[in-house]
C-alpha positions in Angstrom: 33.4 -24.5 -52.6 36.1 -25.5 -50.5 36.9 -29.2 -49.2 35.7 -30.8 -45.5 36.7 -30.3 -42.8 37.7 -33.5 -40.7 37.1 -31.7 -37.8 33.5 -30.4 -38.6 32.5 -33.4 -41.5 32.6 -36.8 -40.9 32.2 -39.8 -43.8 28.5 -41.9 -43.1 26.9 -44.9 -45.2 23.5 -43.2 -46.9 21.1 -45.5 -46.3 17.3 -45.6 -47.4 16.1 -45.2 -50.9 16.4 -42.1 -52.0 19.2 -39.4 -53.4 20.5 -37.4 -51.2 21.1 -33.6 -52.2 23.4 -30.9 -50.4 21.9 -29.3 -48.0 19.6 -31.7 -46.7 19.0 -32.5 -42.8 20.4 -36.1 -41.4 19.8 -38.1 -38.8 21.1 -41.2 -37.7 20.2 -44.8 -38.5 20.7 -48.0 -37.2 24.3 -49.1 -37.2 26.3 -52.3 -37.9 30.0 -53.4 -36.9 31.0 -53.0 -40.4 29.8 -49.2 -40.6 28.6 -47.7 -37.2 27.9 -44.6 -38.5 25.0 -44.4 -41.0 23.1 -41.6 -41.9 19.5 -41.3 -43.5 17.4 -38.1 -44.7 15.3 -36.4 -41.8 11.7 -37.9 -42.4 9.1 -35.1 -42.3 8.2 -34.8 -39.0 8.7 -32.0 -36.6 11.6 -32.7 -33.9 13.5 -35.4 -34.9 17.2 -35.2 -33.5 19.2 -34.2 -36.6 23.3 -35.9 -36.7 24.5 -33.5 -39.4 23.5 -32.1 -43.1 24.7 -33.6 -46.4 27.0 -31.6 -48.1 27.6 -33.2 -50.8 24.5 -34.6 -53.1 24.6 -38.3 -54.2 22.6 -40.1 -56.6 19.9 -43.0 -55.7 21.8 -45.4 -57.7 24.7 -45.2 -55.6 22.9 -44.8 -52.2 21.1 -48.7 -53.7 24.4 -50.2 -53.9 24.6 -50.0 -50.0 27.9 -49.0 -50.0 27.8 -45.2 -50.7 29.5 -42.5 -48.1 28.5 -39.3 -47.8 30.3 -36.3 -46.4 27.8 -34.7 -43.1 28.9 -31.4 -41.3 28.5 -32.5 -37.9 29.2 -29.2 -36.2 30.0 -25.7 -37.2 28.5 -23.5 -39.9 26.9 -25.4 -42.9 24.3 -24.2 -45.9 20.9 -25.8 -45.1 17.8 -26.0 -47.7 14.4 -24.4 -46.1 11.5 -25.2 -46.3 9.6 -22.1 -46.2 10.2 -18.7 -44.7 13.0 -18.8 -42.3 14.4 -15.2 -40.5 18.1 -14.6 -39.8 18.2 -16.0 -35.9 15.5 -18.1 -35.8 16.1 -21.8 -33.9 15.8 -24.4 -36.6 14.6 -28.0 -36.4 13.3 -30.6 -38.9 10.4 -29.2 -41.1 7.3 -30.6 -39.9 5.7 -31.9 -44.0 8.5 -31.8 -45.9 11.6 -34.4 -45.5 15.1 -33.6 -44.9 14.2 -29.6 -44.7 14.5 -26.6 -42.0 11.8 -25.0 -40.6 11.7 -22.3 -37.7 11.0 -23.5 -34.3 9.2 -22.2 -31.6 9.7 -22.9 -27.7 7.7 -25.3 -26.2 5.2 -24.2 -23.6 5.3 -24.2 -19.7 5.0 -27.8 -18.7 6.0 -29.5 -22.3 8.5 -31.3 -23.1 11.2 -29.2 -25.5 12.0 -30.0 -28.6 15.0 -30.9 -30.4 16.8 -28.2 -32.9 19.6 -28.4 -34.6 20.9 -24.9 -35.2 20.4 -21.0 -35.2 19.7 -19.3 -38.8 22.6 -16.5 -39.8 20.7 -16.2 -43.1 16.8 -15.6 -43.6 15.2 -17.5 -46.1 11.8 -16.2 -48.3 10.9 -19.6 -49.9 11.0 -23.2 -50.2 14.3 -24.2 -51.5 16.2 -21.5 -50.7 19.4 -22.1 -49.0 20.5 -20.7 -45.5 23.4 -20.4 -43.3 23.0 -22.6 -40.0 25.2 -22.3 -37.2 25.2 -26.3 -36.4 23.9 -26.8 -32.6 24.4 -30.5 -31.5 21.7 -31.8 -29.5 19.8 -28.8 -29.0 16.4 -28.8 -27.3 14.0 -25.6 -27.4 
């Protein structure tokens, strides 16, 4: 697997208390003057605004040390894990029961507030796990 791009991947303090693995979907925490950008995994809850995905995984021990960095893919095309059953174009947000995953989105209604998303599939997925191909959409609503 090649290296990051400093263009498309930025360096973030993991918080929280968990490992993080590659693949999973980020969002921002609360920052400090000593590191303003810190990243935790997406809780499971549907339409959170997602910052970036891990691409690199990193063990709880470190993350507890409070001083762990993790590479994120901020924009471009990055390898996401699913949650379920994901076709090649869907919109993709954060999966609705399952933290830090991608799920398929649907448009809001007439008359509701959208959404966000963070990306458009280029790969399906059939199962829980399973990696896909996201083309990285910053601040996306649907």
């Amino acid at each position: 697997m090649p290296g990051p791009d400093h263009i498309l991947d930025k360096g973030a303090l993991a918080t929280g208390s968990t490992a993080y693995t590659f693949g999973e979907v980020l969002v921002l925490a609360a920052g400090s003057q000593l590191a303003p950008f810190q990243v935790a995994r997406a809780t499971a809850a549907a339409g959170l605004q997602v910052i970036g995905v891990a691409q690199e995984t990193l063990d709880v021990a470190k993350v507890l040390t409070g001083k762990a960095n993790i590479n994120v893919r901020i924009l471009g095309i990055s390898r996401v894990l699913a949650g379920g059953v994901i076709a090649a174009g869907a919109t993709v947000g954060t999966h609705a029961t399952q933290a830090a995953r991608a799920a398929a989105v649907t448009r809001a209604i007439a008359g509701a507030q959208p959404a966000f998303a963070f990306g458009v599939a280029l790969t399906a997925s059939a199962a829980n796990g399973d990696y896909i191909d996201v083309l990285l959409t910053p601040n996306a609503t649907f």
